[in-house]
C-alpha positions as CSV (number, residue, x, y, z in Angstrom):
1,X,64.2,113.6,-27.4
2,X,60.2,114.1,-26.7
3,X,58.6,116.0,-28.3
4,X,54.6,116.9,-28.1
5,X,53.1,117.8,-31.3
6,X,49.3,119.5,-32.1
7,X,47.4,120.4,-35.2
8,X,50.8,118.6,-36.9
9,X,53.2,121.6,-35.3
10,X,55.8,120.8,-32.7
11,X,54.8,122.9,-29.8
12,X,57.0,122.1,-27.1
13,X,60.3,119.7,-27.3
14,X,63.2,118.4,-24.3
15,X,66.0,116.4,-25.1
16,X,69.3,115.3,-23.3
17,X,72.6,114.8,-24.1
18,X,75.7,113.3,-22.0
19,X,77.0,116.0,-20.1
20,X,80.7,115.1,-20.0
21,X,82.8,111.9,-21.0
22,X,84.7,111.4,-17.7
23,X,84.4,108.8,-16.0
24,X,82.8,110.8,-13.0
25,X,79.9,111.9,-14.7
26,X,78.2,108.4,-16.0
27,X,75.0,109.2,-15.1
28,X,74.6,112.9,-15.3
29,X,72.8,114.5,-18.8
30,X,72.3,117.8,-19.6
31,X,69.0,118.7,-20.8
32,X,67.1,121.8,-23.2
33,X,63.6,122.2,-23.6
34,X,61.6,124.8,-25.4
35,X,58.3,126.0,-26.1
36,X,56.5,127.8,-28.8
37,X,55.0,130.5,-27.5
38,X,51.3,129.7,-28.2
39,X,52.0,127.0,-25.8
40,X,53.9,128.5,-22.6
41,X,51.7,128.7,-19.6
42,X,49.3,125.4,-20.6
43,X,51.7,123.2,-18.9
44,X,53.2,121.2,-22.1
45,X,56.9,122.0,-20.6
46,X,56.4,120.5,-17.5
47,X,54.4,117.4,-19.2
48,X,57.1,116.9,-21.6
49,X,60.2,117.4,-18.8
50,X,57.6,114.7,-17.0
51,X,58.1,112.1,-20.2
52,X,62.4,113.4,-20.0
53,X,62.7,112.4,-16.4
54,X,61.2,109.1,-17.0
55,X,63.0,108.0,-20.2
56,X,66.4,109.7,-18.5
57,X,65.9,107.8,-15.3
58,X,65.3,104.5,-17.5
59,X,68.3,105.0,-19.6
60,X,70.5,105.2,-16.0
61,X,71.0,109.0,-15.9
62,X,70.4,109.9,-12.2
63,X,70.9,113.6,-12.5
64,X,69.8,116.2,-15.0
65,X,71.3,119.9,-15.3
66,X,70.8,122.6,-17.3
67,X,72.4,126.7,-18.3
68,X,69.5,129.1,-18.2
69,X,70.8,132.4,-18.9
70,X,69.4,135.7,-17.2
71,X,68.3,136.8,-21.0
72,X,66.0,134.0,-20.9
73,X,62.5,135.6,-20.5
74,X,61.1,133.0,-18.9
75,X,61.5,128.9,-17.4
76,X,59.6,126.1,-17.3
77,X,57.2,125.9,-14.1
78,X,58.1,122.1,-14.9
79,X,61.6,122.4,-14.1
80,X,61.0,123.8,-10.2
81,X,62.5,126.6,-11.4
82,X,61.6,130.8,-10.6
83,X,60.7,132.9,-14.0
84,X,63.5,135.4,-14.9
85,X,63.3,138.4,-16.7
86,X,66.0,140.7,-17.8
87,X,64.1,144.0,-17.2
């Protein structure tokens, strides 16, 4: 897990986790992040996804995935990703 931190508040976190115990995916993680909302649009998301991708990549995970649904208001420009809204 990373997480960035300012003032002593957690402003932004990503973590991973194994996606799936077959055999087939060793090597694949599945990954959240969030971001307070005083800190969306500053670039601490893509930053911290930076930091993910490095310690994922070291600890032999070759892929990352994630679920982001349509509700979600918006993704991280870090993740390469278009911003959704559900209006």
């Amino acid at each position: 897990m990373i997480v960035v931190e300012e003032g002593g508040d957690v402003v932004t976190f990503a973590a991973t986790s194994e996606y799936s115990s077959r055999g087939c995916y060793t090597g694949v993680a599945e990954f959240s992040a969030h971001a307070d909302r005083g800190a969306r649009g500053r670039g601490a998301v893509g930053m911290t996804m930076a930091v993910l991708i490095l310690a994922a990549e070291q600890a032999g995970f070759w892929k990352l995935l994630s679920r982001i649904f349509v509700e979600t208001f918006s993704t991280s420009p870090g993740t390469g990703t278009r911003r959704w809204s559900s209006s």
